[in-house]
N, C-alpha and C positions, 0 to 999 in steps of 0.2 A: 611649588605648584601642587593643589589638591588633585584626588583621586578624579573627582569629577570634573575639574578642566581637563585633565587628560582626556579622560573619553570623550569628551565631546569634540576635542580636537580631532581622534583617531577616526572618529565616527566623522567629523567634516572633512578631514583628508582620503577618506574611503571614499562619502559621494563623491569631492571633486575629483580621483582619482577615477570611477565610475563613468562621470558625466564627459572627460576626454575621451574615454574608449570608445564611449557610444559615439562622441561626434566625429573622430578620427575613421570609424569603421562606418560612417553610415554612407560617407559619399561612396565606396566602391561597392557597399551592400545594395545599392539604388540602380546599378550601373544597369543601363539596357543593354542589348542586344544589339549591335550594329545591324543596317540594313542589309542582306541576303543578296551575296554577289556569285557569281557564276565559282562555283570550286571551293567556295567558304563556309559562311553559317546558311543551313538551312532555316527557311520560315519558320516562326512559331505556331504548332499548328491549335489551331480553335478547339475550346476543351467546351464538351456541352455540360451546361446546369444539373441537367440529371445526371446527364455519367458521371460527376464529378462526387452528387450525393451517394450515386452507387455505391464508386469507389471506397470515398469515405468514412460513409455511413452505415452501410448494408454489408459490408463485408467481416467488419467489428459483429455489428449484431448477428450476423449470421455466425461467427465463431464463438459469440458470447449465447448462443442459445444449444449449438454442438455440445459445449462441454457443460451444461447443465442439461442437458439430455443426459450425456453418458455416465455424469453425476446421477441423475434419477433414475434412470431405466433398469438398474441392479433392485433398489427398492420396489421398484412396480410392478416387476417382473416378479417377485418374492408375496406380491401380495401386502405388502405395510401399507400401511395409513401414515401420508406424509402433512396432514393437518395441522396446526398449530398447535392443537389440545393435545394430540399423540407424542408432539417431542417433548414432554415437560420429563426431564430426567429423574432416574432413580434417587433418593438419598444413597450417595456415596461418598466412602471415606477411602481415594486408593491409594495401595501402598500401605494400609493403618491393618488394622486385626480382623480377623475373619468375623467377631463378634459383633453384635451393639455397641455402640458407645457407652452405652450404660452398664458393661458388662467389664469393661477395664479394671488389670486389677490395682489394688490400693497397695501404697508401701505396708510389707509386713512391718519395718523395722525400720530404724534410722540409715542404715546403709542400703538401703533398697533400693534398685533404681525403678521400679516401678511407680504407676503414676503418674506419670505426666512428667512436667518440663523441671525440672530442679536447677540451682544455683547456690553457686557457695562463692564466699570472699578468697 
């Protein structure tokens, strides 16, 4: 049996394997609510359109505008310019030489390690 009948077997035994969960677990995942008898389930109560966008939607956005407020308000407050133009970074090399790049220095010698990157057999 080649490499590629195998997978395609594994890969058709995963969906069908897949396709039973889903259909074993959708009848009780469906299940209503039995009707609301004296001492049992309570009503389900009516959820409004808007409250439900409130909830769902206005509550994210409002904690997604919090934390980039208190993300920005340390710059704003400092006086920066947070514009597109103003973040274009330094030339930086961190962790490398306090010089230029251009200022590295060359192997004096055969055993030198300066220079850059070296290799030997």
């Amino acid at each position: 049996m080649t490499t590629a009948v195998r997978r395609v077997l594994a890969l058709c035994s995963l969906l069908a394997a897949s396709g039973v969960l889903l259909v074993a677990g959708a009848g009780s995942a469906s299940a209503d609510t039995p009707e609301p008898r004296p001492g049992s389930w309570e009503p389900k109560p009516d959820i409004d359109v808007l409250h439900a966008w409130l909830v769902l939607g206005g509550i994210p956005l409002l904690v997604f505008v919090v934390i980039i407020l208190l993300y920005v308000a340390p710059a704003l407050a400092r006086g920066e310019n947070l514009s597109v133009n103003a973040l274009e970074p330094e030339s930086q090399w961190l962790g490398g030489p306090r010089k230029a790049a251009g200022e590295l220095a060359a192997p004096d010698s055969e055993d030198s390690k300066a220079g850059g990157a070296g290799g030997s057999w």
